[in-house]
N, C-alpha and C positions, 0 to 999 in steps of 0.2 A: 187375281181377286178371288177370295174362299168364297164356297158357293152356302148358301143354307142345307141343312139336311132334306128338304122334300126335293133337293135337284133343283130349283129354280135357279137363276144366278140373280146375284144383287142388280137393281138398278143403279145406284149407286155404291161407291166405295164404301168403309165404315168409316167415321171419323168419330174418336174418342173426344172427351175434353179431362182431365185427370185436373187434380187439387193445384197445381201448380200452374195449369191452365186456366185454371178460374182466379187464383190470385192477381193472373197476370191480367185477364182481362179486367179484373177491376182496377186493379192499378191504372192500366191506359183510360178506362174511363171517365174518371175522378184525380184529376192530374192533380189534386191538393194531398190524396193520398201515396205517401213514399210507398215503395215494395213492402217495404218491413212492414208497413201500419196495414196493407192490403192482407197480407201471409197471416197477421195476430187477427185481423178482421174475420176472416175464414177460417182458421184456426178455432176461433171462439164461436163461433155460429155452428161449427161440426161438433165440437166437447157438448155444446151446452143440449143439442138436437139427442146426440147418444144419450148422455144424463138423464134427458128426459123421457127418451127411452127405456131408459134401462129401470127406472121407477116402476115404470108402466103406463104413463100418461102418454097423449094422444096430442100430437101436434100436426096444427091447421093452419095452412098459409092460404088466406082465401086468393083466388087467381088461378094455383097453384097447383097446389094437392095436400091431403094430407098422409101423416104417417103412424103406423098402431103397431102393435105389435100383435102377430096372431099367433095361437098356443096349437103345435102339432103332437094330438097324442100318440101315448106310447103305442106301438104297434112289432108285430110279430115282422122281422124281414128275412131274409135269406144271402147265405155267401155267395157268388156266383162261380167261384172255386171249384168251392167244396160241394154246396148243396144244403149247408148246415144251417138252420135254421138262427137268426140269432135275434135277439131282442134290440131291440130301440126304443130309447128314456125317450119321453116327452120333450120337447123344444120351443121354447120359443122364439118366434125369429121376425123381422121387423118387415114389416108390409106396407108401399106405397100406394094411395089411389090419385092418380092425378085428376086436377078440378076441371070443369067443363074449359073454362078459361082456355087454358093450359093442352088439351084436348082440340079444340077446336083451331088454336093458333098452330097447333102442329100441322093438322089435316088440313088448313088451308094452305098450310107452307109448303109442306109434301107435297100436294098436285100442283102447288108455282115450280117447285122445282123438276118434278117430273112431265110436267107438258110441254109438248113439242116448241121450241124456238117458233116465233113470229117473226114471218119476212117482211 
């Protein structure tokens, strides 16, 4: 099990869920939906979120969170090489805040699953 960088070890494992794991679980869930219609489902909700993104508009799933894009200006950096100073352009790069919702179902799920078994 990889520990985090300040040494602590995880309490639990990590568990990913990747695109093809959220297709699936919506497939299982909505049995009216075939894989295929599930895959085009998630497919189109990730195009359409970047899209919106990539405008610059700001999308809010109340529950949720929402997502913006936040602008990192240009700044002077350094090679860790060489020593050579080198410049870095400006960026924009996309930034989630999750909703209280979403916030508070985690932190109550985290200490269900972290607290000690009841005998």
């Amino acid at each position: 099990m990889p520990a985090p960088r300040n040494g602590t070890p995880f309490l639990c494992p990590l568990i990913f869920m990747t695109r093809s794991d959220l297709v699936e679980e919506l497939a299982a869930r909505f049995s009216q939906l075939t894989h295929r219609d599930a895959e085009y489902a998630v497919k189109t909700i990730l195009d359409a979120m970047s899209d919106a993104l990539v405008r610059g508009h700001r999308i809010e799933i109340r529950g949720f969170g929402s997502f913006s894009i936040n602008r990192r200006p240009p700044r002077m950096g350094r090679n860790p090489r060489s020593g050579e100073s080198v410049a870095i352009p400006e960026k924009r790069v996309p930034h989630f805040k999750p909703g209280k919702a979403l916030r508070e179902a985690v932190d109550t799920r985290t200490e269900e699953m972290l607290a000690p078994p009841v005998k």
